[in-house]
N, C-alpha and C positions, 0 to 999 in steps of 0.2 A: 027379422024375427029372432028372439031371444029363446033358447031351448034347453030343458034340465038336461044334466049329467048324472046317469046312475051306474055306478062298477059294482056289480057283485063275484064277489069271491077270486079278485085280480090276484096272479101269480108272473113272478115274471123270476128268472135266474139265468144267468152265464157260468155253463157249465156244472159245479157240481156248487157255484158259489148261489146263492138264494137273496136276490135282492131285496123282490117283494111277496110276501107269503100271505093268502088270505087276505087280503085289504077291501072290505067295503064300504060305498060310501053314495051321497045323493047331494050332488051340487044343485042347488032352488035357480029357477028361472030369473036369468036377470041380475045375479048374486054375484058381490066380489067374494070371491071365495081366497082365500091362500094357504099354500102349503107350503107352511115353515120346519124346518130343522135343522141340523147340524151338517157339514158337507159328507155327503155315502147316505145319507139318510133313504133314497130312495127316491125325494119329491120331484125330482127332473127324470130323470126314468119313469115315473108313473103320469107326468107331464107329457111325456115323449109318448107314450104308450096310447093315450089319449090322443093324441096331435096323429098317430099312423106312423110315427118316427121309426117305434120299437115294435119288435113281435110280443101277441101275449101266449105267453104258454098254459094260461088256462084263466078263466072266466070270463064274464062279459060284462063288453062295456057298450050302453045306451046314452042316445039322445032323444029324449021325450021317451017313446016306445021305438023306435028303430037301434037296433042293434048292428054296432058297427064296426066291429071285429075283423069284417071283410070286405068290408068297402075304403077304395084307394085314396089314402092321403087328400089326394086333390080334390075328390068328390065330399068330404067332411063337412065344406062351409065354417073352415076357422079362418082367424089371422094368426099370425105368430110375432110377435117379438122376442127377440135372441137380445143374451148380453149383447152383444157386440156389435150390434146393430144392424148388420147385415145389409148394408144398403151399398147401392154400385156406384162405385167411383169416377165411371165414365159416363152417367147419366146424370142430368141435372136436377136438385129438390123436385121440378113438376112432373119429370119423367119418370124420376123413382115412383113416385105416388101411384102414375098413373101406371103400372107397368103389372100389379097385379089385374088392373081392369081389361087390360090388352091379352090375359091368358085367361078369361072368363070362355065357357062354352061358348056363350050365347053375347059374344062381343059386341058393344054398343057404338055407335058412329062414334067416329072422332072427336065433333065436336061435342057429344053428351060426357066423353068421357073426360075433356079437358074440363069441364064444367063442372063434373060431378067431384075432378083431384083439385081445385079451385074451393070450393065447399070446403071440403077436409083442411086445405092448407090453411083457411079460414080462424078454422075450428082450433089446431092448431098453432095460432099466429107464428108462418110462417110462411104465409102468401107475398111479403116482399119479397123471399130469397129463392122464389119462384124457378128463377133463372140461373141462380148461382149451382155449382159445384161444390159438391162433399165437400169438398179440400178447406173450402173459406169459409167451415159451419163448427160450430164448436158441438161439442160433444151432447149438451142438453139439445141442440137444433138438430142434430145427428138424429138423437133419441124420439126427436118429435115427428120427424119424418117418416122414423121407421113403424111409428103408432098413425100416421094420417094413410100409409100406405096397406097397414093391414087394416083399418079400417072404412076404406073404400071401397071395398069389394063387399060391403054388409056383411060380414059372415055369422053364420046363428052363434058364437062362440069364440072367446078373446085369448088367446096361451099368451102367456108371458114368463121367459124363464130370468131370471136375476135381473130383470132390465134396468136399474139403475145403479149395479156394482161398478160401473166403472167412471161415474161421475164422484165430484168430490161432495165434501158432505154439503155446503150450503145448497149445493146445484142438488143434490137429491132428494133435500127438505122440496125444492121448488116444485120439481118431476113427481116427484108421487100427488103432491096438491094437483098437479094440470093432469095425472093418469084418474084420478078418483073422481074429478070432476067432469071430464071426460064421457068417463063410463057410467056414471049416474045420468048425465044428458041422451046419453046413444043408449041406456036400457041394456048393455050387452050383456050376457052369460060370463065372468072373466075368472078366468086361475091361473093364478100369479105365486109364481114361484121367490123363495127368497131364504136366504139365515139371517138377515137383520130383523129380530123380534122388534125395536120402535116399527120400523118400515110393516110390517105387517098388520101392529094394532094400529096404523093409522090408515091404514087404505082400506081394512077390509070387513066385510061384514060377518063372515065368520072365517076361523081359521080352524085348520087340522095339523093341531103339533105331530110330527114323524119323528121317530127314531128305529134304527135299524130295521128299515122297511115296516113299522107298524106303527099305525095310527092311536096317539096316547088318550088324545081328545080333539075333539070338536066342539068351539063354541062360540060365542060370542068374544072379541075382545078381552071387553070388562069379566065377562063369566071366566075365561083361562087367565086373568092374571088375579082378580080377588079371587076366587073358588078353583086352582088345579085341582086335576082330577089324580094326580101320583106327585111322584118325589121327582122325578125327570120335569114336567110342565113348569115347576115348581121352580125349579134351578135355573134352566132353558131360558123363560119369559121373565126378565127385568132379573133382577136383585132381589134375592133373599139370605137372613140367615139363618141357620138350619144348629136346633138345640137337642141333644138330646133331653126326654123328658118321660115323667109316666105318670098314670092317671089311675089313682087311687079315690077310694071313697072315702068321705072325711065328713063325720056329724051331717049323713047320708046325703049331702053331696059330693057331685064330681070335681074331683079338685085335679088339678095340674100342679106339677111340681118338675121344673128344669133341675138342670142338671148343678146350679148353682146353688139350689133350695129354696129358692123361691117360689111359691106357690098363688095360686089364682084358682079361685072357682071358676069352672065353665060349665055350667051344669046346664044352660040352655043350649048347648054347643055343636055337643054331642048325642045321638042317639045310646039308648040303654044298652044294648049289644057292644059298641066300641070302648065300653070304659073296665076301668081295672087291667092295664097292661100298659106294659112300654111303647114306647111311641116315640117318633122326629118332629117337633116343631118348627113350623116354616114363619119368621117373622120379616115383613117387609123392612126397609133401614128406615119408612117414613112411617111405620107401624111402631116405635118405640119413640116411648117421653121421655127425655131427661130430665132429672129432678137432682136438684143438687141439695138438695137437703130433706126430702120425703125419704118415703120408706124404697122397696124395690128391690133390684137383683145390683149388688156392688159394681161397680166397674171403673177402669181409671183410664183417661182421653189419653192414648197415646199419640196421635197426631189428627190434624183439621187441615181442610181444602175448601177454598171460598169459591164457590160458582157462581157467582152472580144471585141470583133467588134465593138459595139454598147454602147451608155449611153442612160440607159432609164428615162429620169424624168417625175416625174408628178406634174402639176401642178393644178392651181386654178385661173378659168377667174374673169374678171372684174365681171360677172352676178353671181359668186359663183359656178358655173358649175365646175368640177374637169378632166380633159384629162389626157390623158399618151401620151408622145411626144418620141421617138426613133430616134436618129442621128447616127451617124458615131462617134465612138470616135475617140479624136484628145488627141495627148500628153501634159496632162497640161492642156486641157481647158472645164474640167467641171465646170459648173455654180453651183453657192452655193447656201444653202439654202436660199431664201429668196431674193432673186435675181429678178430684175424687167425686164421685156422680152414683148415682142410684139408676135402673131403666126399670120403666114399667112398660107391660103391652097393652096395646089397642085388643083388649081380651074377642071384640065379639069380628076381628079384622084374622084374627089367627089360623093358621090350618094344620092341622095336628092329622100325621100321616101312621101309618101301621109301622111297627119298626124294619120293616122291609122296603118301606117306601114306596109299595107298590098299589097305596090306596088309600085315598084321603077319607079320616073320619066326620070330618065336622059333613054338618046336615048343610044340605041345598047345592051340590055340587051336579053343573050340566055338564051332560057327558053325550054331544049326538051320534059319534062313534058305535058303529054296533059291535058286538061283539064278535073275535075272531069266531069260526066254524072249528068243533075239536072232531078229528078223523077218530072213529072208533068209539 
């Protein structure tokens, strides 16, 4: 059985140091949930704190309605996967599997339980190497093992902290495809820890950006990387580049104007309260057109990088400001160095931030994040 995750008002510190301050939050039954941020962020300590790892020094934290604050690690009903896999070197793939089911209260016969780690290894595919030892199992087989043994034990609840940082990259494109799949099949509760933002919008169904133990946003995927809720989301999740700019009224619409002079109506963009002030524009590199002979914001290709799909160049505006622009590669028509080009923006794709960066103005921005609690 699958069960929500509710923290309200989690604190946690070492000493006079404050990791986590006020953080609340409601993982949905059954949800891949992930908590990404930068490393001190917070999100394995409040992983930990969850799991029974760590003490909390103040709030609580629920499953469904039981509150579990003091009840022991082992009685929780999680799995765990650890970077590093955690699995023992003197026991074989079957026996690792089965080794959480051997320290179950209510231990099941032998044979159910060789049965039930059979199932898992299945699931899996790594029921040939049944028999083999750690030693002659590569690192994703490691990793699969250490997921068929925490999820053997059924537990209402999936931790997972970095579990594919120490794979190389092809092998982690493959691992996250078999962990998402996985867990859509088994229905689990999972929070999955990680700092690689792809790895995060690809597994999960929502994520809670962290920085310095507080929660920026909660959203979907899609919703945190087209609509950030600040300047942090913004930077953090994929590429952006960031203009200064301000938003005056112009023949009573709202007009933008970078910092280059170029200007753009966005008059459905923004709400009437956010106009008329300075402001940071967040442009994706796959958000600008180049136009070699339209109108636009000047700029000259100081160098290009061919990836296969896509040419990435970057250039340098009229104002001196430096962007990375992403297109479509075409056969034959990369621009050369030094190359004079116009950029226009994907006006209704833009996210225009307070000049503090502390709050994005354009309309339709999800934020499931509640708000901190202010003492006093």
């Amino acid at each position: 059985m699958s069960v929500s995750i509710r923290i309200d008002h989690a604190h946690k510190r070492y000493g006079s140091n404050v990791i986590i301050e006020d953080l609340s939050l409601l993982i949905r039954e059954g949800e891949f949930f992930t908590l990404l941020g930068p490393s001190g962020c917070g999100k394995t300590t409040l992983l930990r704190m969850i799991a029974g790892f760590n003490s909390i020094e103040g709030g609580d934290f629920y499953f469904n309605d039981t509150r579990i604050n003091d009840i022991d690690p082992s009685k929780r009903r999680i799995g765990m996967v650890f970077q590093n896999y955690a699995i023992f070197p003197h026991l074989s793939v079957q026996d690792n599997v089965m080794f959480g089911l051997k320290n179950q209260p209510n231990r099941m016969p032998k044979a159910q339980m060789k049965e039930e780690a059979e199932k898992f290894m299945r699931l899996m595919h790594i029921d040939e190497y049944a028999e083999r030892m750690p030693e002659r199992l590569s690192g994703g087989q490691q990793q699969r093992v250490a997921l068929a043994r925490a999820l053997v034990i059924q537990p209402d609840v999936l931790l997972m902290d970095e579990p594919l940082s120490n794979l190389d990259a092809k092998l982690r494109v493959e691992m996250r495809e078999t962990i998402r799949s996985i867990q859509r099949s088994v229905g689990i509760t999972t929070v999955y820890v990680t700092h690689d933002q792809e790895e995060a919008m690809a597994v999960s169904d929502r994520i809670a950006v962290m920085n310095l133990g507080v929660i920026q946003q909660i959203g979907s995927p899609q919703a945190i990387y087209q609509r950030p809720a600040n300047l942090f989301v913004a930077s953090f999740i994929g590429r952006t580049n960031l203009l200064d700019g301000e938003i005056t009224m112009e023949n009573g619409e709202a007009t933008l104007r970078v910092s280059s002079g170029y200007a753009a109506s966005i008059e459905n963009l923004l709400p009437q309260e956010a106009r008329a002030r300075k402001v940071v524009v967040s442009v994706r590199p796959e958000e600008f057109i180049i136009d070699e002979d339209g109108d636009g914001i000047p700029a000259t290709v100081e160098s290009s990088t061919f990836l296969g799909l896509n040419m990435h160049y970057f250039l340098t505006l009229s104002s001196g400001e430096h962007v990375q622009v992403i297109q479509e590669a075409e056969l034959d028509s990369a621009l050369p160095d030094g190359a004079k080009v116009h950029l226009r923006m994907k006006r209704s794709k833009l996210n225009i931030f307070s000049e503090d960066g502390s709050r994005n103005l354009v309309r339709g921005v999800v934020n499931d994040a509640p708000a901190p609690r202010r003492e006093g």
